[in-house]
C-alpha positions, 0 to 999 in steps of 0.5 A, spaced: 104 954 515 111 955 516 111 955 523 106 949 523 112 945 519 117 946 522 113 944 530 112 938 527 120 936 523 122 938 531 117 934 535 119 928 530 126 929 532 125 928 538 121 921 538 127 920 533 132 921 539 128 917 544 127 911 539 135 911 539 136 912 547 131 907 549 136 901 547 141 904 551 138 905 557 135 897 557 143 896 557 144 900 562 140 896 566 141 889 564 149 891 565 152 885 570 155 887 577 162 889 578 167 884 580 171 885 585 176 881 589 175 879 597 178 876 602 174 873 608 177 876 615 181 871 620 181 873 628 188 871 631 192 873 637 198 878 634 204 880 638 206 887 637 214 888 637 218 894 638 225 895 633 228 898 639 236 902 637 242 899 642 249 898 644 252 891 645 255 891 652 260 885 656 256 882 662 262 884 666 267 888 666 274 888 670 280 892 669 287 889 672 291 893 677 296 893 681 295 893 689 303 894 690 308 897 688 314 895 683 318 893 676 313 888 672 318 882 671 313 878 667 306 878 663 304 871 663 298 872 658 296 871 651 293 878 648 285 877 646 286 870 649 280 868 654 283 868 662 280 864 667 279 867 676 284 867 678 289 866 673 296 869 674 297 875 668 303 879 671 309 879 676 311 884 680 318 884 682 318 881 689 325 881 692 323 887 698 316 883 699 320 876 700 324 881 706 318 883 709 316 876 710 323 874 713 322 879 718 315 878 720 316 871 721 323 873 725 318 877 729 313 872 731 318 867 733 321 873 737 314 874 740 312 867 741 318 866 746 316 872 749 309 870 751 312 863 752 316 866 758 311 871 760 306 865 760 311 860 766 313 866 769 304 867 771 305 860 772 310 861 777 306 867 781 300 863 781 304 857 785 307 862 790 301 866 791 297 859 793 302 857 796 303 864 802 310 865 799 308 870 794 304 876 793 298 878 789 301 884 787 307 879 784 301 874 781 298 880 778 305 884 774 306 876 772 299 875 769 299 882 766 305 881 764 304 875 760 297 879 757 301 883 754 306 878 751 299 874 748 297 881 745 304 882 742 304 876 739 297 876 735 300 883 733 307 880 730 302 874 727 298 880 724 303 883 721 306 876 718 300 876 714 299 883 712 306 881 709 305 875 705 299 878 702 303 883 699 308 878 697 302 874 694 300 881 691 305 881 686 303 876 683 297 880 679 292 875 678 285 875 673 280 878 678 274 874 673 274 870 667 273 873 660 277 875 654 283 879 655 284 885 651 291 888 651 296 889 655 297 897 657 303 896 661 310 892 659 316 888 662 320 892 665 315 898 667 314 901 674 307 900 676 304 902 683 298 901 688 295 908 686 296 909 678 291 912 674 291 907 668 289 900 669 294 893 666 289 890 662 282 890 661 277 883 663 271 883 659 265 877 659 262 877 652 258 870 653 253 872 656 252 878 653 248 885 654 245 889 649 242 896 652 236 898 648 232 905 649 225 906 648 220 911 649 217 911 656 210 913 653 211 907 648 212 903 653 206 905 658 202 904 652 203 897 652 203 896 660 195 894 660 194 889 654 201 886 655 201 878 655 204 875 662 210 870 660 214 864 663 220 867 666 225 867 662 222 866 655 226 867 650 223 873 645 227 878 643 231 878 636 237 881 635 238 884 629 246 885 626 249 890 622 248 887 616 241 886 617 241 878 618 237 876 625 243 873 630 242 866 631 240 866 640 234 869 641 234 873 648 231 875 654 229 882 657 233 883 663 232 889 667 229 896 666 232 902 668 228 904 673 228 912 671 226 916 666 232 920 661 228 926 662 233 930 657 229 926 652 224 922 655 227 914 654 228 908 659 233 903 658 232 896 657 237 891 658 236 885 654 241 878 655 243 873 650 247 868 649 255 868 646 259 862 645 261 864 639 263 871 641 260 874 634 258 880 639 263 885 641 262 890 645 260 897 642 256 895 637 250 898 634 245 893 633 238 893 634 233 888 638 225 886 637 223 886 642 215 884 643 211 890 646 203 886 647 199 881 645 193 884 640 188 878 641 183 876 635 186 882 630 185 882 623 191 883 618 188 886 612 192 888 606 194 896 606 191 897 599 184 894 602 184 901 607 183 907 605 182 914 609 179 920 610 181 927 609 180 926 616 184 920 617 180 916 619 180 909 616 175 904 613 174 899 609 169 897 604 166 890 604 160 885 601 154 885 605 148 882 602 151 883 594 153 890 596 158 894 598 158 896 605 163 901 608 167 899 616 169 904 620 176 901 623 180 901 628 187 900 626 193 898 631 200 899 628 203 896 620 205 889 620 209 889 613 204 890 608 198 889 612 195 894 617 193 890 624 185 892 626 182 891 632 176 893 631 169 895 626 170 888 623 167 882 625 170 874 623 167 872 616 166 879 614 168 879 606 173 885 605 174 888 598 181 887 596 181 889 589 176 892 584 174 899 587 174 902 580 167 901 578 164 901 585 162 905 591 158 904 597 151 901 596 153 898 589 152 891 587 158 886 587 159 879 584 165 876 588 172 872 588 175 870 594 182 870 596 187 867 600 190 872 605 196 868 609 197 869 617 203 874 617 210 871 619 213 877 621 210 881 627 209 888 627 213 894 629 210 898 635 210 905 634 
């Protein structure tokens, strides 16, 4: 009798606790999708840029010598002040050099009479030799006479400007135009032809070089999907030690055509414009310079992708009411947004915020969102 009871008060129990579920459960069905935030992905054409190190270099560089010897009388240049071609920076003592002029004139004038002479007397012995009163053998020393004296003149006209080469060399001159640095050397110093220290160095700073280094495989990655430009575009940004970006764009000039095999990098010149003379050289600077045109890429949110334990990415989004999962194919980083080129479709719906209380396969309700393009490229790997 006992046992029967006790049978009984737990079957009633049981009913009891399944009376009280059933409200439950009929909630738990009738709970709302979660509500998720989405924004609708955009195709658009991407350009890749490289933030690549460098040094800012004169375009030209010409250091001043001197091509004679002598005492540096004058120096006839502003330190640091812009020189034109051609200008005169130096003199150069020039009392020897003024000499030597003097004496390789006299020795034209002398070799000039000579072949004067020699040209008559040839003249004569030809007149004699036509007319049967004189030899050939007299012609012929006259004519060979007169050559020789024709010879010794171009060699005296010769020297003549050797010598007055020299004396202009004393006036040292400006081989390009550009500013001027300091000046090495003083009035009154001893300089020569084959000295080891230059009087001053020239340097051209508008337009400017930036010599940048990059990787030879990153730049082999980017060969096959690069855009083809207008010759000459402006594209590459300077970016100054203080972090601003410099107010002239600039133009890839050249590549190093060899690989550093020490560490495997390519040097790229690149050219911009300097009228202010911001640029100096020696400079650290770093330049963005574009790499590639990813065509029709989706910039997605970096919170909107997630990764594997493999790493590979995904990205859920709305399908039908539910969330479905993208496999994506993620290009590089472009501020807070990954550059997707693929496992999206234009108009997909993808799942910004809102993860907590989905999966994949779960219904949603949705807000759109409002995704602007991106302003600032991307920085290549």
């Amino acid at each position: 009798m006992r046992n029967r009871l006790t049978g009984s008060a737990a079957t009633g129990v049981f009913a009891l606790v399944l009376s009280g579920l059933a409200p439950l459960a009929s909630m738990a069905q009738e709970q709302p999708p979660a509500t998720v935030t989405v924004m609708k992905a955009e195709p658009q054409d991407f350009t890749v840029t490289a933030r690549l190190p460098g040094r800012v270099k004169a375009s030209t560089v010409a250091e001043v010598r001197p091509q004679v010897s002598g005492i540096i009388r004058e120096r006839l240049f502003d330190e640091g002040a812009r020189v034109e071609a051609g200008q005169q920076l130096y003199k150069i003592e020039d009392d020897t050099y003024v000499a030597a002029v003097a004496a390789a004139k006299a020795t034209v004038a002398q070799a000039q009479a000579n072949y004067d002479l020699a040209v008559r007397e040839a003249r004569r012995a030809d007149e004699l030799f036509q007319a049967k009163t004189g030899s050939e053998q007299r012609r012929d020393s006259a004519n060979a006479t007169r050559d020789a004296a024709d010879a010794a003149l171009q060699l005296a006209k010769a020297q003549l400007m050797s010598a007055e080469i020299e004396l202009e060399r004393t006036n040292v001159r400006a081989p390009v135009s550009g500013v001027i640095g300091l000046s090495q050397t003083t009035t009154g110093a001893l300089v020569g032809a084959q000295q080891a220290t230059a009087l001053a160095t020239i340097r051209t700073l508008d337009p400017i070089y930036v010599d940048v280094t990059q990787s030879a495989n990153d730049l082999m990655r980017w060969q096959g999907s690069r855009k083809s430009e207008e010759p000459g575009a402006d594209a590459a940004t300077l970016i100054l030690p203080t972090g601003g970006a410099f107010q002239h764009k600039g133009k890839l000039r050249a590549a190093e055509p060899q690989v550093e095999p020490m560490t495997g990098m390519i040097t790229l010149r690149v050219t911009f414009d300097n009228p202010e003379h911001t640029l100096l050289p020696g400079l650290y600077v770093e330049v963005e310079l574009p790499q590639a045109v990813a065509e029709g890429a989706y910039l997605v949110p970096q919170n909107a992708v997630m990764r594997d334990t493999t790493g590979a990415a995904h990205a859920w989004v709305v399908e039908d009411g539910k969330v479905a999962v993208r496999n994506l194919a993620v290009l590089t980083a472009s501020e807070n947004r990954w550059v997707i080129t693929g496992g999206l479709k234009e108009g997909d719906e993808i799942i910004t915020s809102g993860f907590q209380k989905i999966g994949p396969g779960a219904p949603v309700e949705i807000v759109r969102e409002k995704i602007e393009a991106a302003v600032q490229p991307a920085e290549g790997n």
